[in-house]
C-alpha positions in Angstrom: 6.1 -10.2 -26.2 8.5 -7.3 -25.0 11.3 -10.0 -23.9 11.6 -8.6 -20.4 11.7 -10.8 -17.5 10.6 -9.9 -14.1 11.6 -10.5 -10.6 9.2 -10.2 -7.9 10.9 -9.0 -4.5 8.7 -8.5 -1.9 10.0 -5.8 0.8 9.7 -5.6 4.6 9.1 -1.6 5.4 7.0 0.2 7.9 3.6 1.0 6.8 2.5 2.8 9.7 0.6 5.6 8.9 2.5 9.1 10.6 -0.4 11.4 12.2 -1.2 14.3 9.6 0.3 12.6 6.9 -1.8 12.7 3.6 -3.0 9.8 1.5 -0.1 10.6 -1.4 2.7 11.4 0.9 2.1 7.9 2.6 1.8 6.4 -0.5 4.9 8.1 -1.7 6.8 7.1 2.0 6.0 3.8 1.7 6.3 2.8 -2.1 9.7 4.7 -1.2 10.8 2.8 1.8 9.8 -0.7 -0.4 12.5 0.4 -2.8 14.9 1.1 -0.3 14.5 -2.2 1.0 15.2 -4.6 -1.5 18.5 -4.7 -3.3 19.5 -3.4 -6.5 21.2 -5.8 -9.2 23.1 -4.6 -11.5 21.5 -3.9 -15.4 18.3 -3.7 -13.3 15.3 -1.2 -13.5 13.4 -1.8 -10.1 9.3 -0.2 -9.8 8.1 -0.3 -6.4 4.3 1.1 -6.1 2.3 1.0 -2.6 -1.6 1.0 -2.7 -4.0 2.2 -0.2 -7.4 3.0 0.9 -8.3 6.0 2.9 -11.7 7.2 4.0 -12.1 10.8 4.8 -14.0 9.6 7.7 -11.3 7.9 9.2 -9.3 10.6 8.4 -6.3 8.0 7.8 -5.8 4.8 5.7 -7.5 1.3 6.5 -4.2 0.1 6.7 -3.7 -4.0 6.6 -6.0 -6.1 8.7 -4.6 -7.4 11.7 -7.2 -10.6 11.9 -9.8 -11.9 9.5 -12.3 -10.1 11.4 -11.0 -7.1 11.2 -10.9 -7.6 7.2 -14.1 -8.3 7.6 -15.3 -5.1 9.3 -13.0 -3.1 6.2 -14.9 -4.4 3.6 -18.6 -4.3 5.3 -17.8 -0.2 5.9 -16.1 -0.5 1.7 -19.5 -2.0 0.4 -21.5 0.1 2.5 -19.9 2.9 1.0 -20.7 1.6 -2.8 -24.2 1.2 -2.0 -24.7 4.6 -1.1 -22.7 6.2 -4.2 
């Protein structure tokens, strides 16, 4: 209803996690690095965000899964979690 169209530009940047860094500085680095990434046009506003999931357990973020099993295994230890809360 606003009259604003959108482009969606997805970015290639490093999301590996950097030891001691916390949850919102990698949030911040990556989200960051996203905008960096993808051109500006001109007249343009660009948002780039980055979402993640860290367990204090791990003591670092799930990151993405590298096979399905391994997606697997990240939401088994996620609903485990929400059963217990």
């Amino acid at each position: 209803d606003a009259g604003l169209s959108f482009a969606v530009r997805p970015a290639d940047t490093d999301e590996s996690w950097i030891e001691g860094e916390t949850p919102v500085k990698y949030a911040e680095r990556v989200a960051l690095g996203k905008l960096e990434a993808t051109p500006k046009h001109p007249d343009e506003v660009r948002l780039s965000a980055d979402t993640t999931v860290w367990l204090e357990s791990l003591e670092r973020p799930f990151g993405k899964a590298r096979s399905n099993e391994e997606a697997r295994e990240m939401l088994r230890t996620l609903s485990a979690l929400a059963n217990i809360a």
